[in-house]
N, C-alpha and C positions, 0 to 999 in steps of 0.2 A: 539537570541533565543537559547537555547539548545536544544540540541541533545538527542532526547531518546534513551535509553539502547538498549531498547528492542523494535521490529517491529513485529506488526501483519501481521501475514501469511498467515493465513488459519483457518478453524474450520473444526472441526471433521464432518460427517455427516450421517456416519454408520458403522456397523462392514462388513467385507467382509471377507471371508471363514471360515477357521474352524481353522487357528495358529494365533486368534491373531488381525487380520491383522483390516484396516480399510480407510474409503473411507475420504481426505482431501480436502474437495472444494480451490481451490488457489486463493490468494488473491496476489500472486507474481505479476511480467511479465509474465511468463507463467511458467505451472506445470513443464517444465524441473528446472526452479530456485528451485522451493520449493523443488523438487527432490534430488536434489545436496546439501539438509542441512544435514547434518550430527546428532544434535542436534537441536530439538527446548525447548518450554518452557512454563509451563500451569497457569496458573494466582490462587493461594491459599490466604487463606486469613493471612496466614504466609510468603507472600513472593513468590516469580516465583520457580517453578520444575522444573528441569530439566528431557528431556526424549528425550533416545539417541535413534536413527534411527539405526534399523538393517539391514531394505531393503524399498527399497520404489524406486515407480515407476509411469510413468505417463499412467493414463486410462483416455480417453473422457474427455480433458482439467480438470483432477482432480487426484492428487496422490493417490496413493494406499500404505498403509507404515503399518510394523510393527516397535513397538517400544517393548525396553528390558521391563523383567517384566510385558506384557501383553497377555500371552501365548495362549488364549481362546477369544473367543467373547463374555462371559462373563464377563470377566478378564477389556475389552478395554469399553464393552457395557455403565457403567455410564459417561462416559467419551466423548457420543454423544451433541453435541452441545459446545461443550468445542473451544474456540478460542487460538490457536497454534499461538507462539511468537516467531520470532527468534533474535538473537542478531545483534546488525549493523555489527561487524566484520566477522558475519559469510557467510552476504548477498556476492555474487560475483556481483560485481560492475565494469563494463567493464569501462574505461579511457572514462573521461570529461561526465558518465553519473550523474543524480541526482536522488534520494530517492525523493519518491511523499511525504513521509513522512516531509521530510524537505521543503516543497514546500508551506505546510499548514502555514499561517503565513504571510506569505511575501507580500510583500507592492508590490503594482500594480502600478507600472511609466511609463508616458508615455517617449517615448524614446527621442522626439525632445524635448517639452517644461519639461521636468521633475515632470510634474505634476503630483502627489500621487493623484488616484482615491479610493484606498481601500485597504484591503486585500486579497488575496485568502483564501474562505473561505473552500471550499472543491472541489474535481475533478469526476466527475464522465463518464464514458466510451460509448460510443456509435459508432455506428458500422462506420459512417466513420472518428471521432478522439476525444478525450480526451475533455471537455467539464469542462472550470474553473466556478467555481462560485464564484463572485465577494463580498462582502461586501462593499458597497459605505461609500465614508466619509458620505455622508445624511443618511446612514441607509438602503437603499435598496439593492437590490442583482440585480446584471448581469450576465448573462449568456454568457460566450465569449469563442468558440472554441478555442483551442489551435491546431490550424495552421501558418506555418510559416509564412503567410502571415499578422497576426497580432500577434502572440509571439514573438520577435526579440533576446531577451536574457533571460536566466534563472541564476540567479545568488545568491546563497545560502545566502550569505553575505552581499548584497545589495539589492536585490529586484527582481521580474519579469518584464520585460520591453516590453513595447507591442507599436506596432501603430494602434489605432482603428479607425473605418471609423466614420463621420462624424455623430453626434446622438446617439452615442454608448452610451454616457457619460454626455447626457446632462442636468442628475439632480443634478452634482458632480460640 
C-alpha cells in the first residue's frame, strides 16, 4: 500500500484574539505534536497550500496558532472548518512507533494459525484504549480493542497480528 504525502491534523474551528490567531482541534497524539509543526497544508482545488506556522501553542487539548498572511480574524475567519494537513516527514515520530494512518489497510492475522480475518478498517478512541474496527472476509465489521493482550504485533509491511479469544471470529 502506499504512503500518503500528506497527513490530516487538525481542522480549524475559530478565530481566537485579535492578531490573527485561531483555535485547531487536534487530530495528532496530542496538541504538543501538532504544536511542534512548523508548516501545515490546506486542501484547494489546485492542489495543497502551504501555511507556515508563526506561533502556535497548546490550549484545552487544542492548538492555538497563527499562521503568516493571516493578520486579523477576519483575515483567518473563512478559513473556519478548513482540515489542516501535514506532511509525513514533518510529523516527529519517536523510534519503532507507527502512523494510525498507515494502519488503515492492513490485514488482520491471527498470530498462531496465520489466518487473515479482514482488514483494519478504521480506529476509533475511547477512554480506556484504541478501539480497531475490523472489515471481515464475510463482509461484517468487529470491534476488537487494541490491547496488548490481543494486539501482539503491528507491522506496516505485513499486517496486524492479534490473538483473539475464542468467538471473536466466528463468521470468518
Amino acid at each position: 500500500m502506499e504512503k500518503k504525502e500528506f497527513l490530516e491534523c487538525g481542522k480549524i474551528t475559530s478565530t481566537h484574539g485579535i492578531r490573527g490567531g485561531c483555535k485547531v482541534e487536534c487530530w495528532c497524539d496530542s496538541p504538543e505534536v501538532l504544536c511542534t509543526l512548523k508548516r501545515v497544508y490546506r486542501k484547494t482545488p489546485e492542489g495543497m497550500v502551504e501555511m507556515k506556522v508563526l506561533s502556535a501553542s497548546v490550549y484545552r487539548q487544542m492548538g492555538l496558532f497563527i499562521f503568516e498572511g493571516y493578520p486579523t480574524p477576519e483575515a483567518i475567519m473563512p478559513l473556519r472548518g478548513t482540515v489542516l494537513y501535514a506532511k509525513r516527514e514533518d510529523i516527529p515520530l519517536p523510534e519503532g512507533a507507527v502512523l494510525l494512518a498507515d494502519m488503515i489497510g492492513l490485514a488482520i492475522i491471527d498470530v498462531d494459525t496465520g489466518k487473515v480475518y479482514g482488514i483494519l478498517k478504521d480506529i476509533d478512541f475511547a477512554p480506556a484504549s484504541a478501539i480497531y474496527t475490523i472489515k471481515t472476509i464475510g463482509g461484517g465489521e468487529v470491534l476488537l480493542p487494541a490491547v496488548p493482550e490481543f494486539i501482539k504485533e503491528v507491522d506496516v509491511e505485513r499486517g496486524i497480528f492479534i490473538r483473539p479469544i475464542p468467538g471473536f471470529f466466528d463468521e470468518v
